[in-house]
BAFIMAR-952859 format. One record per residue: x, y, z of N, C-alpha, C in turn; residue in three letters. Coordinates in steps of 0.02 Angstrom, whole numbers, plus 50000, padded with zeros to 5 digits. Example, Ala and Ser with C-alpha at 12.3 -4.5 7.8 and 13.67 -1.06 7.14 Angstrom:
! BAFIMAR-952859
506604971650390506154977550390506604983550390ALA506424988850354506844994750357506455000250394SER
//
This chain:
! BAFIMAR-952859
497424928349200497064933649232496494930849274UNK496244925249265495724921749295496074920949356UNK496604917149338496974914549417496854918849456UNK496974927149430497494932749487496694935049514UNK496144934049473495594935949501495294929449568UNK495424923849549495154920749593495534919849657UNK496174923349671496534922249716496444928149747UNK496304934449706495994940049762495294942149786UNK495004937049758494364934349789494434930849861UNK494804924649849494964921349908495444925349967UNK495764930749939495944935849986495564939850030UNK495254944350005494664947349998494064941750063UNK494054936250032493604933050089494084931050149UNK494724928250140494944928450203494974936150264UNK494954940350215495004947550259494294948150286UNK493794947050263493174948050300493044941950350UNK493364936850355493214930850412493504934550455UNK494324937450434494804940550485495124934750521UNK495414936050568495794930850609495464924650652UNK495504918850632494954915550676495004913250709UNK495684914950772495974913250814496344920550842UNK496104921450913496524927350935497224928050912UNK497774933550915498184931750895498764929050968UNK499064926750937499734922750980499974927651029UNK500394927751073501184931251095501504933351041UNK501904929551010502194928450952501914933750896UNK501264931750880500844938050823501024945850858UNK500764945750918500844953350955501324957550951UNK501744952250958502614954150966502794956850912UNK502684954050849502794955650805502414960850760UNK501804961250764501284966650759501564973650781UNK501824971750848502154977350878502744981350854UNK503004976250831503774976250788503544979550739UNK503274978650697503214980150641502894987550617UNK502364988850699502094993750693502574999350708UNK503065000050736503475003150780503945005850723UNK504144999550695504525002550620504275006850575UNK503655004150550503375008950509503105016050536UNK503045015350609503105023250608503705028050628UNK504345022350636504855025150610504955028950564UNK504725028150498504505030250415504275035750417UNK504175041650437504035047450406504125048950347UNK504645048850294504835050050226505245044750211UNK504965043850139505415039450114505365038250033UNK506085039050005506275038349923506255030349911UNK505965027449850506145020949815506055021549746UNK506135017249724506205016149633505545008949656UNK505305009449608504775004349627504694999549542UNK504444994349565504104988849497503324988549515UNK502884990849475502134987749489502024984849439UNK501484978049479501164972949424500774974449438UNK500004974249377499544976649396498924972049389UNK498484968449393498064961849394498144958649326UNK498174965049265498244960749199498944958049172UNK499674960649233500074957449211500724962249176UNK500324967549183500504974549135501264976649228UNK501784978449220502374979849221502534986049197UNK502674991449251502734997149265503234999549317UNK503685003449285504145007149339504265014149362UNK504445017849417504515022849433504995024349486UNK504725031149511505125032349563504375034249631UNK504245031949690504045032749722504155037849789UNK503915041349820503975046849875503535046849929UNK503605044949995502925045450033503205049550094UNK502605053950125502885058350165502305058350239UNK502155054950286501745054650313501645059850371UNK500895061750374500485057250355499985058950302UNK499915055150261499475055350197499625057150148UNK500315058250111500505060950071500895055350013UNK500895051949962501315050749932501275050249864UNK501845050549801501785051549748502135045949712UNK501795043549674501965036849604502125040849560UNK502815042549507502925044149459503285039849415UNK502925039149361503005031349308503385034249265UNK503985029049269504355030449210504155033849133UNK504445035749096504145036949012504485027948989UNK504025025948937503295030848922502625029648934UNK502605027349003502045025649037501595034549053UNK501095037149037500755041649050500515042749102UNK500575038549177500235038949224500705043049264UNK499905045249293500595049249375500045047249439UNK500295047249481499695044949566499775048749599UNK499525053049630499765056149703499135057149758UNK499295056849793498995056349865499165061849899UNK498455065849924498605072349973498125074949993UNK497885076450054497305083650062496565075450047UNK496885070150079496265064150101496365062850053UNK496395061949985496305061149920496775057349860UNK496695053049833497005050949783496895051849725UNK497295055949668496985059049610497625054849566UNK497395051149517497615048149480497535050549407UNK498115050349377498145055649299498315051549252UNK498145050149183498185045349125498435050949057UNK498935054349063498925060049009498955057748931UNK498815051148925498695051148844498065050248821UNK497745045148911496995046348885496775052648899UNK496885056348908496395064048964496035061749011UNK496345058749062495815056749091496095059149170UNK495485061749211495895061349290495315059549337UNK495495054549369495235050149416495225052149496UNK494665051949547494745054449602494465051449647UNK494615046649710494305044549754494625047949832UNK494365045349872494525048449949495115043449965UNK495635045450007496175039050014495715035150077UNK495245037950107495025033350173494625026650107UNK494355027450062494215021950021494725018049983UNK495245017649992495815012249988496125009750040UNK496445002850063496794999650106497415005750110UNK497555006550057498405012050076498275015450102UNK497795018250126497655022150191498085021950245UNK498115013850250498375011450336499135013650323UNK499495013850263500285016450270500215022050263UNK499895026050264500105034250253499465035450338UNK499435033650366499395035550421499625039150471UNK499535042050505500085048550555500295042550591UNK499925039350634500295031850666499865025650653UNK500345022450621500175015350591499935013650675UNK499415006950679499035005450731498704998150715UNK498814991950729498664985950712497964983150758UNK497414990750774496864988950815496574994850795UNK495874995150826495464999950801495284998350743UNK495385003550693494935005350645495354999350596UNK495904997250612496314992750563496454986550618UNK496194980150578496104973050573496504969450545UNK496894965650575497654959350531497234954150557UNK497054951850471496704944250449497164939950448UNK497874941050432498334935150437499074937450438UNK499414929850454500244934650476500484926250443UNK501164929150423501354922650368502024923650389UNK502364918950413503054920950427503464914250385UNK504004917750342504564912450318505094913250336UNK505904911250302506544913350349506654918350286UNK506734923650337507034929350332506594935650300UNK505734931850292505264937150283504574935450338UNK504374942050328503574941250382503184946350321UNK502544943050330502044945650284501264947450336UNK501014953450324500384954550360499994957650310UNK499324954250319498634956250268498264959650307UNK497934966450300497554969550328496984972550299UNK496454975350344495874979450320495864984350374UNK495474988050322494944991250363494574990650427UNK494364990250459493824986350499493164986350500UNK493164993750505492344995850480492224997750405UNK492744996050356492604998150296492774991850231UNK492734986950282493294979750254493074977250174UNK492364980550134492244979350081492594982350022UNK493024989550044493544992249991494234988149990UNK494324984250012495004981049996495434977350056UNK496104974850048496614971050083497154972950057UNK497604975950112498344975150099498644972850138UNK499094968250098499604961850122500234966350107UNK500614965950139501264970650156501874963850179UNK502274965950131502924959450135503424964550162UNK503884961650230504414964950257505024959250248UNK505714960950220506304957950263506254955550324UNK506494952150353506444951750434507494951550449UNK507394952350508507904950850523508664954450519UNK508804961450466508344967650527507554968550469UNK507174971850500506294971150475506544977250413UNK506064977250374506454982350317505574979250261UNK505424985350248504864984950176505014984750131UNK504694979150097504914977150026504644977149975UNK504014977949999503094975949944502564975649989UNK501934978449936501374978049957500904976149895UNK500424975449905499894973249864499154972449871UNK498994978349848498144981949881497744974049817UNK497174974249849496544969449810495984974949825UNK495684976449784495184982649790494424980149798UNK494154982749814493454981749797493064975049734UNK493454976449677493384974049621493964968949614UNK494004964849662494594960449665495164961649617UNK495474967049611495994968349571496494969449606UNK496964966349579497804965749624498274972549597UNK498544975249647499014978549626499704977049673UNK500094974949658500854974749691501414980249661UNK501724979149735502284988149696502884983749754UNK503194983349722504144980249742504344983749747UNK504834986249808505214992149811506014989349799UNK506624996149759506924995549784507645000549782UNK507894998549802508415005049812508195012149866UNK507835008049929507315012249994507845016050003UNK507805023250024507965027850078507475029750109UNK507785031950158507115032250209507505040850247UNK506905043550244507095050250278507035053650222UNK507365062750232507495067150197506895073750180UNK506855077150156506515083550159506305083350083UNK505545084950070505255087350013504995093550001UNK505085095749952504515100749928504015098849928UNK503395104149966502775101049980502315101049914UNK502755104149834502475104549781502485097649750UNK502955095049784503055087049739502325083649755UNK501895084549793501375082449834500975086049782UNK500825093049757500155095149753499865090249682UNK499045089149692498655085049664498625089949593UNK498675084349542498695087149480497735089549471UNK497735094849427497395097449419496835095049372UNK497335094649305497075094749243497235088849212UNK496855085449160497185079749152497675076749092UNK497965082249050498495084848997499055083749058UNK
//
């Protein structure tokens, strides 16, 4: 756990240096690429794996509907549920009673539930990592770069999302593996509404 903290520390500080070199042709191109896809994404079904900084391994079924909308539902007998809607992320623990509430503009996942993803302005790419047959981009905030970094892993080749992994404020890692993606399709806008109560 030490490790996973000191490595999203060193994340975390690479995102506030940011890029220390304009970016390439090459970066643009692909910035571009990448942005273009994801706002391809309007809706989209996955089955997901999250690790969570302590190591703890969690599964569900995931739903995102942009812009700003998406729902984490954790397998049993995990008690958690997530959803995102109406700016807001309300997170539910039903064995502790507990329900949790921040603004989504105070998390990095902001930048994917966006009406159009945008790799300028208000959102900053600190780094671009390319291997064969994946591309990886870490981002912030720009004007808000002390709540967090998300590093977003794509397929390449055709480009396709595979993982992400927010570092928060409190250098805590969260990664979510997708898989079994569809992309598209129609929801009930109830699958969205923010739980209330925390039973």
């Amino acid at each position: 756990m030490r490790r996973r903290s000191l490595l999203a520390g060193l994340m975390l500080s690479l995102a506030r240096r940011a890029l220390a070199a304009p970016p390439t042709r090459a970066d643009e191109a692909d910035l571009n690429r990448i942005a273009a896809y994801l706002n391809s994404i309007r809706a989209l079904t996955a089955r997901f794996e999250q690790v969570a900084s302590d190591g703890t391994i969690t599964r569900g079924t995931v739903w995102l509907l942009r812009p700003g909308r998406m729902r984490f539902e954790y397998d049993p007998p995990s008690p958690l549920l997530l959803v995102a809607n109406h700016g807001e992320i309300v997170f539910r623990d039903s064995e502790l009673k507990q329900l949790s509430r921040i603004p989504l503009s105070r998390t990095p996942l902001s930048i994917l539930l966006d009406d159009q993803v945008s790799f300028s302005g208000r959102v900053t790419v600190t780094d671009i990592q390319r291997l064969p047959h994946e591309i990886q981009i870490s981002v912030v905030q720009t004007y808000n770069q002390g709540e967090g970094l998300l590093a977003i892993v794509f397929d390449d080749q055709p480009l396709r999302l595979r993982q992400w992994t927010v570092v928060d404020a409190q250098h805590r890692t969260t990664t979510v593996r997708l898989f079994d993606v569809r992309i598209g399709g129609r929801f009930e806008e109830g699958l969205f509404a923010l739980p209330s109560s925390p039973g």
